[in-house]
C-alpha positions in Angstrom: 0.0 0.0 0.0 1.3 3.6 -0.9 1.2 6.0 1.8 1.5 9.5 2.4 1.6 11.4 5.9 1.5 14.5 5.6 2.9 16.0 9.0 6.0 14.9 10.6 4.8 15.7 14.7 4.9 13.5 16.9 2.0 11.9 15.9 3.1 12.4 11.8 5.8 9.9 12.4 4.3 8.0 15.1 2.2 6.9 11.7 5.1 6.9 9.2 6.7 4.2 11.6 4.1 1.7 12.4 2.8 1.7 8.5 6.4 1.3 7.2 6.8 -1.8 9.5 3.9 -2.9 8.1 5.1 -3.1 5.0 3.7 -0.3 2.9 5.9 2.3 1.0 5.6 5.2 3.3 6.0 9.1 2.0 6.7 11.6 4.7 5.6 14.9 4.5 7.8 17.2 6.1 10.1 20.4 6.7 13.4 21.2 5.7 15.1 19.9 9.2 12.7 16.6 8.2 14.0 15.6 5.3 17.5 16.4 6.4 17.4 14.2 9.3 15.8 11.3 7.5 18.2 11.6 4.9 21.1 11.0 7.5 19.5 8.0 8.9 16.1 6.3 9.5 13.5 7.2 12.1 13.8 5.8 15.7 11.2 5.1 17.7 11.7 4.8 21.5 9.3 2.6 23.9 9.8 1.3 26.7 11.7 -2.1 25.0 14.3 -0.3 23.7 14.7 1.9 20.4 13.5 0.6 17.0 14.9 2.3 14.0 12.7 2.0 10.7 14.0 2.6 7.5 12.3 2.9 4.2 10.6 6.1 4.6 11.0 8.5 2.0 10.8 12.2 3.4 9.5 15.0 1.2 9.2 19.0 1.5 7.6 19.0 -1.7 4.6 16.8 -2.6 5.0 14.6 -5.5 3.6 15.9 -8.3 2.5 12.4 -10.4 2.5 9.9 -7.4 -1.3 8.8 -6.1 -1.5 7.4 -2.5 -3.6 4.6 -1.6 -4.0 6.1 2.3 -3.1 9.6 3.1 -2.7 10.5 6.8 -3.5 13.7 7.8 -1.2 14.7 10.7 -0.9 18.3 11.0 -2.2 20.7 13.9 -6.0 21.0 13.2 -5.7 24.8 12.1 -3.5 23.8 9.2 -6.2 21.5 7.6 -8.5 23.7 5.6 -5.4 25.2 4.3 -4.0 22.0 2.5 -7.5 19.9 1.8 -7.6 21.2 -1.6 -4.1 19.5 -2.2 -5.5 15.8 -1.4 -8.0 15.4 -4.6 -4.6 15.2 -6.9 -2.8 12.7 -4.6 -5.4 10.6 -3.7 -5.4 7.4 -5.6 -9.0 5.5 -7.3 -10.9 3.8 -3.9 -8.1 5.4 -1.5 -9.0 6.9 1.9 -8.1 10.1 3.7 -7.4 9.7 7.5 -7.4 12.8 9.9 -6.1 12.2 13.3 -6.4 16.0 14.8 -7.8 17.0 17.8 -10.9 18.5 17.9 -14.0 17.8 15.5 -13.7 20.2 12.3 -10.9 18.3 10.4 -12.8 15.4 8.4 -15.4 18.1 7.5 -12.0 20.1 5.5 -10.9 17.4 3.9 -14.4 16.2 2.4 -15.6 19.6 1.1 -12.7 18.7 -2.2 -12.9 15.1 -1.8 -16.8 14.3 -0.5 -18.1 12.7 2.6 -17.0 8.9 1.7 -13.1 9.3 0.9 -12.5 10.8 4.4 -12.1 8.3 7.7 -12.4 10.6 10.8 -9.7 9.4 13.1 -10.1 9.8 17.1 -6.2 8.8 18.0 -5.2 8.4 21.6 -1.5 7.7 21.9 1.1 9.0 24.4 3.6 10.4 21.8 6.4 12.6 22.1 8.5 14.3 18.8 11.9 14.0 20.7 13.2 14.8 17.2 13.1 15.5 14.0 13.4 11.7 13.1 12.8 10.7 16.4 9.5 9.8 18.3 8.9 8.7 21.6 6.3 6.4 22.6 4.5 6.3 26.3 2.7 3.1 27.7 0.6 0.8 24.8 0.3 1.6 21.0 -2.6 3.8 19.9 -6.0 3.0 20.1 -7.6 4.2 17.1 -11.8 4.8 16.5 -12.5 6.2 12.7 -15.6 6.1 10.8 -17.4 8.5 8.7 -19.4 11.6 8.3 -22.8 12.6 7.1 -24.3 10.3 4.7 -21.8 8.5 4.4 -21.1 7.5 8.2 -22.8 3.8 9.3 -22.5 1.0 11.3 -20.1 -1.3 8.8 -17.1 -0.1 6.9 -17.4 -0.1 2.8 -14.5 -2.1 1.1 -12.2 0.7 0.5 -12.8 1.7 4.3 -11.7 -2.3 5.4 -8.4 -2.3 2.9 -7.4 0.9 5.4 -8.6 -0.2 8.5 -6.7 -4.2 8.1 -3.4 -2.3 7.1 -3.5 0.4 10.1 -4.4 -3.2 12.0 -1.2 -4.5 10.8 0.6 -1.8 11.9 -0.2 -2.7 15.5 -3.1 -0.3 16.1 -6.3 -1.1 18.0 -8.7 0.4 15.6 -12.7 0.2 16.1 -14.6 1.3 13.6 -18.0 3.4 14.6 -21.0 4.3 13.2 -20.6 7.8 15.3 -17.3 9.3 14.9 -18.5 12.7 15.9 -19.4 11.2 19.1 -15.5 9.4 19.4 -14.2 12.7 18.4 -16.0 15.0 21.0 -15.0 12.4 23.8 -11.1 12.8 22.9 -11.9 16.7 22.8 -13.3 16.3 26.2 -10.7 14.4 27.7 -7.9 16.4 26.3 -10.1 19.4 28.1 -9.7 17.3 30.9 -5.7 16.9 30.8 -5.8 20.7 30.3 -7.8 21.5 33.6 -5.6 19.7 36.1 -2.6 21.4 35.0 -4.4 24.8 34.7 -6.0 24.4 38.4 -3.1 24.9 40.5 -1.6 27.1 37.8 -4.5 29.2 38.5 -4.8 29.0 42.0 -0.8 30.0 42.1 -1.4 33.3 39.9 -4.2 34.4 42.3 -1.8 34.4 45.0 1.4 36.9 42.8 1.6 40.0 42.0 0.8 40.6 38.5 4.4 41.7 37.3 5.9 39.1 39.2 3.6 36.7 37.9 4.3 37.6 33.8 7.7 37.3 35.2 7.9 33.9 36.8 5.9 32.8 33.9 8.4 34.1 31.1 11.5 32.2 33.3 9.3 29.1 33.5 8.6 29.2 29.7 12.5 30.0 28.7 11.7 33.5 27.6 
């Protein structure tokens, strides 16, 4: 299977790993420093076993203009996706599937308004991943669990065939992957447990600002942040 990630974060080459050791021929879209580093060696993913290195990926800054991917994986931040949706009609191959894996809940709506409500698998990933580089990813407790389906019309309770041939390689690749008839539903529950992850650390943050001065405060807060 030809793939195409397009994002090289944490969670970019997170999927660029598992899907080359899986077999497929894996396309990286990245920056400058990306394709740099990949060039120098392969990418190395860390878990708690040891340090895998995975070679075979082919890092890009420029999208290929005449290749057509079977899978694209949409791995950017979330405000980056209406920007480059209408670049996926051109690499998307006949009965190929995009997959966004953002947080929040607008991303698989961006990516079918050029390609339509059936080429786009919404993705709800939840992985402890870490970019420790920028060929380099660190992985936290179990592989990612993965729950995709899709929208609008096109959204129901069994996968079409193009869906399956996506959803048995991601398999391969060592995800837990569980496909729903509701994906807005998956989404908004990742959204709310991120929110979640985002109170407990802003609590006591919050409960420490009450108690400093306000220049003090901007300055503690500047040293703490390394500016």
């Amino acid at each position: 299977m030809r793939v195409l990630v397009y994002g090289a974060g944490a969670i970019g080459l997170y999927a660029a790993g598992k899907l080359a050791q899986a077999g497929c021929a894996v396309t990286l879209k990245g920056r400058s420093a990306t394709v740099e580093a990949f060039t120098a060696g392969p990418l190395r993913i860390s878990t708690a076993a040891g340090v895998e290195e995975v070679p075979g990926i082919v890092a890009v800054e420029a999208l290929p203009a005449e290749e057509r991917f079977d899978l694209i994986v949409v791995a950017t931040k979330a405000w980056q996706v209406a920007q480059l949706a209408g670049e996926l009609p051109g690499l998307l191959a006949e009965d190929g599937r995009v997959l966004t894996l953002q947080n929040g809940v607008d991303a698989p709506a961006h990516v079918a308004v050029p390609l339509g409500e059936g080429n786009v698998l919404a993705g709800a990933i939840v992985v402890i991943a870490k970019r420790v580089g920028p060929a380099a990813v660190e992985v936290v407790g179990t592989e990612a669990a993965l729950t995709v389906g899709t929208l609008g019309k096109a959204s129901g309770a069994t996968p079409a065939k193009a869906d399956e041939r996506a959803l048995a390689k991601l398999r391969e690749a060592g995800l837990a992957v569980e496909w729903t008839g509701n994906v807005r539903s998956a989404l908004w529950k990742k959204l709310a447990l991120i929110a979640s992850y985002g109170a407990s650390v802003l609590s006591p943050m919050r409960r420490w600002a009450r108690r400093e001065p306000p220049l003090r405060l901007a300055c503690s807060w500047n040293r703490r942040c390394g500016r």
